[in-house]
Backbone as XML, in Angstrom:
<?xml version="1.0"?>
<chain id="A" units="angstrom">
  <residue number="1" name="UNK">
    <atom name="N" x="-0.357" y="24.882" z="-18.608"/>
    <atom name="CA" x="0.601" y="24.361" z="-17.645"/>
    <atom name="C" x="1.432" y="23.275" z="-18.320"/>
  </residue>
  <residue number="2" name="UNK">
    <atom name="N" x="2.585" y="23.268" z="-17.913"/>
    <atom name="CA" x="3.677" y="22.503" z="-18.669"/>
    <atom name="C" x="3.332" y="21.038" z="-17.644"/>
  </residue>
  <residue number="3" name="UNK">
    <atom name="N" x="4.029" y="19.636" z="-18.433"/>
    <atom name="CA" x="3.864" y="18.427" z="-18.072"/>
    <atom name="C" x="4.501" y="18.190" z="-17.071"/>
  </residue>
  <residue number="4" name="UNK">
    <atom name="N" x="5.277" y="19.137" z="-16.567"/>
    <atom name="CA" x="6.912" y="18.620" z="-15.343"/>
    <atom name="C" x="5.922" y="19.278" z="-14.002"/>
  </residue>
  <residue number="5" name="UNK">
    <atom name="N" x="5.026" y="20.853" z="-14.539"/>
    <atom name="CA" x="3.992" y="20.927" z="-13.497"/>
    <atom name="C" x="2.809" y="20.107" z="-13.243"/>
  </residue>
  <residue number="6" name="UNK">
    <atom name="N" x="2.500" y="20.015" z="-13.904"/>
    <atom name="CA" x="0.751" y="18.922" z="-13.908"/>
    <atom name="C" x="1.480" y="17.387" z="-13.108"/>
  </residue>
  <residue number="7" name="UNK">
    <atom name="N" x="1.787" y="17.068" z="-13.397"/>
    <atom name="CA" x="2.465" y="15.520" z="-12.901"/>
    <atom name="C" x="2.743" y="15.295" z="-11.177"/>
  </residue>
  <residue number="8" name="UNK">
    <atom name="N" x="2.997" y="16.498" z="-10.979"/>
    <atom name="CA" x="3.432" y="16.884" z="-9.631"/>
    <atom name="C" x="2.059" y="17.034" z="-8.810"/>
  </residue>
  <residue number="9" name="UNK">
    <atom name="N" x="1.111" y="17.760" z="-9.304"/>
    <atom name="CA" x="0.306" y="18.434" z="-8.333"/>
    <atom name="C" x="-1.018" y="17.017" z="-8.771"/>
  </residue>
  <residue number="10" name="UNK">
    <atom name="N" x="-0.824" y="15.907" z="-9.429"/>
    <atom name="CA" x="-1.454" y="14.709" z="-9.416"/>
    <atom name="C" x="-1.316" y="13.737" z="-8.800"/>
  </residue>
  <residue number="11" name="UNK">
    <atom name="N" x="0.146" y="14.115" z="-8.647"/>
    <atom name="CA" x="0.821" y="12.955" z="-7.675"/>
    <atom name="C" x="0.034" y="13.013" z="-6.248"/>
  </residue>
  <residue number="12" name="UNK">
    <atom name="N" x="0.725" y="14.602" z="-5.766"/>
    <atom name="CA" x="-0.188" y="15.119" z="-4.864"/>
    <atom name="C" x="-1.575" y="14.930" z="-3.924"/>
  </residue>
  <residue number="13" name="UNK">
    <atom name="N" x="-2.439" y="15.168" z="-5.293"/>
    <atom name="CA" x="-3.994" y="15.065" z="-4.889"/>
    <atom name="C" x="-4.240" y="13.946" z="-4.478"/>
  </residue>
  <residue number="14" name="UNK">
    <atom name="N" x="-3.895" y="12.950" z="-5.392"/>
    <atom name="CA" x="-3.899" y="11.675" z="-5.231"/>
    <atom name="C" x="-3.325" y="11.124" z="-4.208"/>
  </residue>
  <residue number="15" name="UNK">
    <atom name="N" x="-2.219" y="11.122" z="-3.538"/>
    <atom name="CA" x="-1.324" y="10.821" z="-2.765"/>
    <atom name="C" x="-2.214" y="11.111" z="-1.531"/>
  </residue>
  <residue number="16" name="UNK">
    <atom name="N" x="-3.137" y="12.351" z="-1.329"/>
    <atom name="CA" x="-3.478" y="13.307" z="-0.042"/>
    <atom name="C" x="-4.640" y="12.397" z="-0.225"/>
  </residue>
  <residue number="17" name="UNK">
    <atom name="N" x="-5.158" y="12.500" z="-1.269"/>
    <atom name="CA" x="-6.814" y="11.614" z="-1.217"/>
    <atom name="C" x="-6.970" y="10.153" z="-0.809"/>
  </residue>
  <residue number="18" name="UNK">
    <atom name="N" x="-5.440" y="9.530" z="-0.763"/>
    <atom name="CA" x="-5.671" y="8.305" z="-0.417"/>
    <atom name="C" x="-5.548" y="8.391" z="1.533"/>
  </residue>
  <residue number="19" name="UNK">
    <atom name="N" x="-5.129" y="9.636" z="1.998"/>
    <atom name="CA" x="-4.895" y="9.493" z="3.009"/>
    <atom name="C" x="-3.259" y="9.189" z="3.468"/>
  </residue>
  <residue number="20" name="UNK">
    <atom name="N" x="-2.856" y="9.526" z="2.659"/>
    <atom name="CA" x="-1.328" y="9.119" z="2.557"/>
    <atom name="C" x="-0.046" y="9.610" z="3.059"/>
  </residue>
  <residue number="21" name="UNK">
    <atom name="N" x="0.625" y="9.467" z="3.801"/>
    <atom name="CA" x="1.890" y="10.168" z="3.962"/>
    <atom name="C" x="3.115" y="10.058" z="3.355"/>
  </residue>
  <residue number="22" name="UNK">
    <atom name="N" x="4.137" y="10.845" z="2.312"/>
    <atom name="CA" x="4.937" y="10.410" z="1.768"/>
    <atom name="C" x="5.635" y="9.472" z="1.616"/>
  </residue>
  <residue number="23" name="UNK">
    <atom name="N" x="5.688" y="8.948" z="3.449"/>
    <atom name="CA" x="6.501" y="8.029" z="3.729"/>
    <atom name="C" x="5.921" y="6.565" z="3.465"/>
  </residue>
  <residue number="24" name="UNK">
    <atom name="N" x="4.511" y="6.856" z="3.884"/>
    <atom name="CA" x="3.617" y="5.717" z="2.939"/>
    <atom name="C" x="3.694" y="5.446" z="2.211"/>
  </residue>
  <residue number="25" name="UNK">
    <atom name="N" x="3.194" y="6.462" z="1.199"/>
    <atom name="CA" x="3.715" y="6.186" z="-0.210"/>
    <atom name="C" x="4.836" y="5.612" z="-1.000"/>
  </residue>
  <residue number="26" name="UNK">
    <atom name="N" x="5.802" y="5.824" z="-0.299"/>
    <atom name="CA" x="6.888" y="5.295" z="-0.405"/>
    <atom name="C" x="7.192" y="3.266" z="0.171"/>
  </residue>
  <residue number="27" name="UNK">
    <atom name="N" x="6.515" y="3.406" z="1.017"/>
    <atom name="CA" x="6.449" y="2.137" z="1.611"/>
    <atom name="C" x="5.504" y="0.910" z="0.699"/>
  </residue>
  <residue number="28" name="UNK">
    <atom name="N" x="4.423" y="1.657" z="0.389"/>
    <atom name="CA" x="3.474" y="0.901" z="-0.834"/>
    <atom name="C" x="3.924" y="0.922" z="-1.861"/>
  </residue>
  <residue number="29" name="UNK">
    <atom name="N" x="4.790" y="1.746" z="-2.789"/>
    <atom name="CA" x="5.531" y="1.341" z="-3.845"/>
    <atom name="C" x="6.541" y="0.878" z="-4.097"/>
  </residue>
  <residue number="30" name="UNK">
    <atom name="N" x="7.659" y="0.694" z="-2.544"/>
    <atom name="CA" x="8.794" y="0.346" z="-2.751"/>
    <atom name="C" x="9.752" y="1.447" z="-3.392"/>
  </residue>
  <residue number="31" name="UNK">
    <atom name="N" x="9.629" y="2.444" z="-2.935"/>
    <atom name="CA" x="10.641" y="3.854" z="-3.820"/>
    <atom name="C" x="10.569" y="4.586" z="-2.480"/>
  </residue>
  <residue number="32" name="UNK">
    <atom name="N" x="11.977" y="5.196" z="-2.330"/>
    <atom name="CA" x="12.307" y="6.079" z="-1.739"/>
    <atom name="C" x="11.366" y="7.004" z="-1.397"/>
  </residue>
  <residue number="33" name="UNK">
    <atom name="N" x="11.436" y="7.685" z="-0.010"/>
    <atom name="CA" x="10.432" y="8.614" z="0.265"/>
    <atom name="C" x="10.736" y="9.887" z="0.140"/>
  </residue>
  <residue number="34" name="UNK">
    <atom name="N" x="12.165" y="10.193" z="-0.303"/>
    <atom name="CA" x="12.975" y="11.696" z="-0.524"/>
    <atom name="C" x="12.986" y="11.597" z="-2.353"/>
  </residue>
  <residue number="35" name="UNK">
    <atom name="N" x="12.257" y="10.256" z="-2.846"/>
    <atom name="CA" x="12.987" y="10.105" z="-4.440"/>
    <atom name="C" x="10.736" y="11.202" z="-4.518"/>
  </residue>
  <residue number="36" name="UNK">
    <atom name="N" x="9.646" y="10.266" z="-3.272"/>
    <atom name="CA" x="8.646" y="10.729" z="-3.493"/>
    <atom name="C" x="8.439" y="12.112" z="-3.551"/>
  </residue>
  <residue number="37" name="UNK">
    <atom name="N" x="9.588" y="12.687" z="-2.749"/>
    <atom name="CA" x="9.304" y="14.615" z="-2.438"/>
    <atom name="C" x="9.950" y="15.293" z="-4.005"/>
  </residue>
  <residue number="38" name="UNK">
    <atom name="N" x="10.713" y="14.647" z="-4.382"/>
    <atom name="CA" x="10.971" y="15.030" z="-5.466"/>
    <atom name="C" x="10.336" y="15.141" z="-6.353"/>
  </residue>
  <residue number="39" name="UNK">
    <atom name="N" x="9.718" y="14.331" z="-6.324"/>
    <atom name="CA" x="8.533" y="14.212" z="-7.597"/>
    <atom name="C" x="7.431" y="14.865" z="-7.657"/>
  </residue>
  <residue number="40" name="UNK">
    <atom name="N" x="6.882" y="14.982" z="-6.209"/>
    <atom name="CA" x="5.696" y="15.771" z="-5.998"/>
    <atom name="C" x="6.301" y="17.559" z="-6.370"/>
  </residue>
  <residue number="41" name="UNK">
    <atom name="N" x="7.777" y="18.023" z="-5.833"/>
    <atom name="CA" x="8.232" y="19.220" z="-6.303"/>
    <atom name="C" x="8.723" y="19.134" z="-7.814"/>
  </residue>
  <residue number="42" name="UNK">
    <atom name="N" x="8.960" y="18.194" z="-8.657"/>
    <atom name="CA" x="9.046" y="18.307" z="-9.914"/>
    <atom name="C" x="10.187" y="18.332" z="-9.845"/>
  </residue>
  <residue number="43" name="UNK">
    <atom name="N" x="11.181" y="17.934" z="-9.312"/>
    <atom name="CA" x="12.876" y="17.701" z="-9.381"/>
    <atom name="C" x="13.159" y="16.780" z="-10.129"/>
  </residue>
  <residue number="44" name="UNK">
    <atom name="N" x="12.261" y="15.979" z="-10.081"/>
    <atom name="CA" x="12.307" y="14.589" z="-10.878"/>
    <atom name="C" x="10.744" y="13.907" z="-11.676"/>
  </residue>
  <residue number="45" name="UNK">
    <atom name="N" x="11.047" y="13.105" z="-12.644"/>
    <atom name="CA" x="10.313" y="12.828" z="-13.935"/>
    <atom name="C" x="10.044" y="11.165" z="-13.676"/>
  </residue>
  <residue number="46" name="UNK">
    <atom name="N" x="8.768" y="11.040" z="-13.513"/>
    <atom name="CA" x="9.025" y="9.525" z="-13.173"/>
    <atom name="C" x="8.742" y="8.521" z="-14.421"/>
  </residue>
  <residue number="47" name="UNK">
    <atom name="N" x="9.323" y="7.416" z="-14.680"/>
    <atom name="CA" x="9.434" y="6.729" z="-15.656"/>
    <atom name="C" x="8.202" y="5.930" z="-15.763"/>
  </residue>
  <residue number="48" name="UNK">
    <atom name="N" x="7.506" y="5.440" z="-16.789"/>
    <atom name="CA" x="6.374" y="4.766" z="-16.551"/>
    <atom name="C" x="6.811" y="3.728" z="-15.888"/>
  </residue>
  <residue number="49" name="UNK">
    <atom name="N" x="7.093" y="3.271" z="-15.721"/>
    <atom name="CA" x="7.505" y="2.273" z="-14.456"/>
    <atom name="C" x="7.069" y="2.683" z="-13.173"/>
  </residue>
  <residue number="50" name="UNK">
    <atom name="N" x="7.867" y="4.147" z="-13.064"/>
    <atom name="CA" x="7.863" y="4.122" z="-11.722"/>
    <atom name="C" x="6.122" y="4.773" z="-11.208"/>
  </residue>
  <residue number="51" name="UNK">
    <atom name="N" x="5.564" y="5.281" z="-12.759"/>
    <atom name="CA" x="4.426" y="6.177" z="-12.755"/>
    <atom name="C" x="3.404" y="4.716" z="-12.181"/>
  </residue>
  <residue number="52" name="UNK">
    <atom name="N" x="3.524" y="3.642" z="-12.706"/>
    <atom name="CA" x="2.591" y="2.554" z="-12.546"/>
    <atom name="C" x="2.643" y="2.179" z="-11.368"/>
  </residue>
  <residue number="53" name="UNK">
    <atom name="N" x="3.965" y="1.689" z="-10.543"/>
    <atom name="CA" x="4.089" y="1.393" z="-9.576"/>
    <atom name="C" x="3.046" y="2.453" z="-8.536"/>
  </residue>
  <residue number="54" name="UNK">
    <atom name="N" x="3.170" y="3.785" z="-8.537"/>
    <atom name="CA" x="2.681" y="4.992" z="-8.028"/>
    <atom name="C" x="1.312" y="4.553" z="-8.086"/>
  </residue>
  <residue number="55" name="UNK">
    <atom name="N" x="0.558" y="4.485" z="-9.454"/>
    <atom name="CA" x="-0.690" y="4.411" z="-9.214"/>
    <atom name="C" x="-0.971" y="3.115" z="-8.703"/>
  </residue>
  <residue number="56" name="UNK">
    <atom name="N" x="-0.342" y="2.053" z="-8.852"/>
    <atom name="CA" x="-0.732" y="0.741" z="-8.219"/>
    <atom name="C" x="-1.226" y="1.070" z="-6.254"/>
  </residue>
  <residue number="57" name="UNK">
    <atom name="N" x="0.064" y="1.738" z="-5.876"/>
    <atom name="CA" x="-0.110" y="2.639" z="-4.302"/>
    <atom name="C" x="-1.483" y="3.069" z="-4.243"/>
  </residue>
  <residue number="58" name="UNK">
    <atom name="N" x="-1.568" y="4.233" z="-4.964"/>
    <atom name="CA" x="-3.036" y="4.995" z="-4.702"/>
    <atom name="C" x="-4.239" y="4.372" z="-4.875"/>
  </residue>
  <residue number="59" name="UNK">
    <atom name="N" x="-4.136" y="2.885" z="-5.393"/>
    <atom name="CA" x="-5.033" y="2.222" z="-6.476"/>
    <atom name="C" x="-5.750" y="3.399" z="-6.984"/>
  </residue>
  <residue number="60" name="UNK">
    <atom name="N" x="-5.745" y="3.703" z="-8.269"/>
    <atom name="CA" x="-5.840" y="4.245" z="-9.294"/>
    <atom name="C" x="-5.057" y="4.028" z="-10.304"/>
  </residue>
  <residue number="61" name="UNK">
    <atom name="N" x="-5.839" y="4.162" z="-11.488"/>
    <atom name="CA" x="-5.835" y="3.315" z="-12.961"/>
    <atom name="C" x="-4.725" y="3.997" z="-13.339"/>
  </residue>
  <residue number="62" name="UNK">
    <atom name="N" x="-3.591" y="4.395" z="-14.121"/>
    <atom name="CA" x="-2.411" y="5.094" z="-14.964"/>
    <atom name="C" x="-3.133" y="5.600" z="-16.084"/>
  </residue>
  <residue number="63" name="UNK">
    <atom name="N" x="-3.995" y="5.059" z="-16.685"/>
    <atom name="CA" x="-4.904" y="6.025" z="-17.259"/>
    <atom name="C" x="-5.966" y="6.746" z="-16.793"/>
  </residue>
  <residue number="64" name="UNK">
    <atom name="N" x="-6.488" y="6.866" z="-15.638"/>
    <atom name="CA" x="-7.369" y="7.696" z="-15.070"/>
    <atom name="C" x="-6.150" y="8.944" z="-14.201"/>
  </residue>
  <residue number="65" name="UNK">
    <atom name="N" x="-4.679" y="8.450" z="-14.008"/>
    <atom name="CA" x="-3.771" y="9.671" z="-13.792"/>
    <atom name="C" x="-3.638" y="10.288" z="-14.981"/>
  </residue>
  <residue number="66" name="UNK">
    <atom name="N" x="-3.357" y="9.999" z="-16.225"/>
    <atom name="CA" x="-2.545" y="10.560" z="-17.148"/>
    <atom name="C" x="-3.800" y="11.584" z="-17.693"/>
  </residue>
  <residue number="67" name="UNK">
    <atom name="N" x="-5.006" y="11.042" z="-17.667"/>
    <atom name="CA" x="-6.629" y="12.312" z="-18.307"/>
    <atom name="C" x="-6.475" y="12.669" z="-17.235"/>
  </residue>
  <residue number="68" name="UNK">
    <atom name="N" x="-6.527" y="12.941" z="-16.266"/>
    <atom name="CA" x="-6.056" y="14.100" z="-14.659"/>
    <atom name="C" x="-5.137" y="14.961" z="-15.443"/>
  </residue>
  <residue number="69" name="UNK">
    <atom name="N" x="-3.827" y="14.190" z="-15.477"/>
    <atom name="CA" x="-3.082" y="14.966" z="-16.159"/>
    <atom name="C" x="-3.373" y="15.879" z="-17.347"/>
  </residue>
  <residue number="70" name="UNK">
    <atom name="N" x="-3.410" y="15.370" z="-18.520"/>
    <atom name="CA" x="-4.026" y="15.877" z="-19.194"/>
    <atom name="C" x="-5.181" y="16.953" z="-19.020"/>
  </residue>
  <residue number="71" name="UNK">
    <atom name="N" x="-6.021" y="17.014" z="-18.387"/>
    <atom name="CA" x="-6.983" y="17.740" z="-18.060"/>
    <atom name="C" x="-6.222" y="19.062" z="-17.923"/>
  </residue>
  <residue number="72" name="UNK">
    <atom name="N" x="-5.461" y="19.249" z="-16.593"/>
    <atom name="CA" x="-4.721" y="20.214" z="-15.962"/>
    <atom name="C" x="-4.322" y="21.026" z="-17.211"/>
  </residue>
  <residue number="73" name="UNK">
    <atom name="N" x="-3.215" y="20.015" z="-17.729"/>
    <atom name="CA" x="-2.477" y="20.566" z="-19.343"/>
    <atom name="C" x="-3.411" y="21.966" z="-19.698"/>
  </residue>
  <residue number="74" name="UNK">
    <atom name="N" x="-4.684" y="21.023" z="-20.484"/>
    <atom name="CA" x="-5.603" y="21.614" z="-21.663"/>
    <atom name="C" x="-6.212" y="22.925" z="-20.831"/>
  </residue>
  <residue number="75" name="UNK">
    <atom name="N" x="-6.567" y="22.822" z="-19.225"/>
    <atom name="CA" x="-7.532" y="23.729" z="-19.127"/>
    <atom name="C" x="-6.701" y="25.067" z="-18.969"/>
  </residue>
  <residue number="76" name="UNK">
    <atom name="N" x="-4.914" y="24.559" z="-18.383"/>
    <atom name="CA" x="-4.510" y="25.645" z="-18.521"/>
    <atom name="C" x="-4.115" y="26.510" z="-19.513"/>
  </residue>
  <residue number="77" name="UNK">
    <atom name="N" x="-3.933" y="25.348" z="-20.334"/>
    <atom name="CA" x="-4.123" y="26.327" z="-22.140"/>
    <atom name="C" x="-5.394" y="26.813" z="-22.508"/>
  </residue>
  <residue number="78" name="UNK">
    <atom name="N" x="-6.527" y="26.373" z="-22.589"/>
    <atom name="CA" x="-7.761" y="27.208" z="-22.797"/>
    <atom name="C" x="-7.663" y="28.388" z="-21.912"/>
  </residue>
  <residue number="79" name="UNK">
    <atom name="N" x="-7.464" y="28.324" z="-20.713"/>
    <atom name="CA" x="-7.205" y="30.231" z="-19.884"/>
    <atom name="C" x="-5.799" y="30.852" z="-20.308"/>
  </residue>
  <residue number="80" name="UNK">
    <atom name="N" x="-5.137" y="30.000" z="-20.915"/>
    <atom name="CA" x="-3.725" y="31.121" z="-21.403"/>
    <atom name="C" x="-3.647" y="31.719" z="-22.604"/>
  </residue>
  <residue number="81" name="UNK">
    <atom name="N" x="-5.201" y="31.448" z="-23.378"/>
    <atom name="CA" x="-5.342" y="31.490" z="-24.856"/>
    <atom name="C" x="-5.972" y="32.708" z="-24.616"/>
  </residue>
  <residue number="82" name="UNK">
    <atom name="N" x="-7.134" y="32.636" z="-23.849"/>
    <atom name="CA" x="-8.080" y="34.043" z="-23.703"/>
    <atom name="C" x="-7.386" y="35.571" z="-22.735"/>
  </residue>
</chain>
């Protein structure tokens, strides 16, 4: 899985696991809540800035998103290899 997909569907989990509604989300980070739908659909690339701010919301670490991330990456390359 490419990085513009994985990023999205982390945002996501995370976002849903905190109990969250976009518009929340948006309200706890101070960012737009149409800039948040974007991101979760991959229209848009968020800057570490805006990636930190994000996890600051969910409280969760930017490095416990990015090995999420990562994870997704690798496992979908180990099943696209076989």
């Amino acid at each position: 899985m490419e990085l513009e997909k994985a990023i999205p569907l982390v945002l996501k989990k995370y976002r849903k696991a905190a109990g969250l509604s976009q518009e929340q989300l948006a309200l706890e980070s101070g960012l737009d809540r149409t800039y948040i739908s974007f991101l979760e659909r991959g229209h848009r690339k968020p800057t570490i800035h805006t990636l930190f701010r994000l996890c600051s919301a969910l409280n969760v670490q930017p490095s416990v998103f990015i090995q999420e991330v990562e994870k997704i990456i690798e496992n979908s390359s180990d099943t696209s290899i076989n």
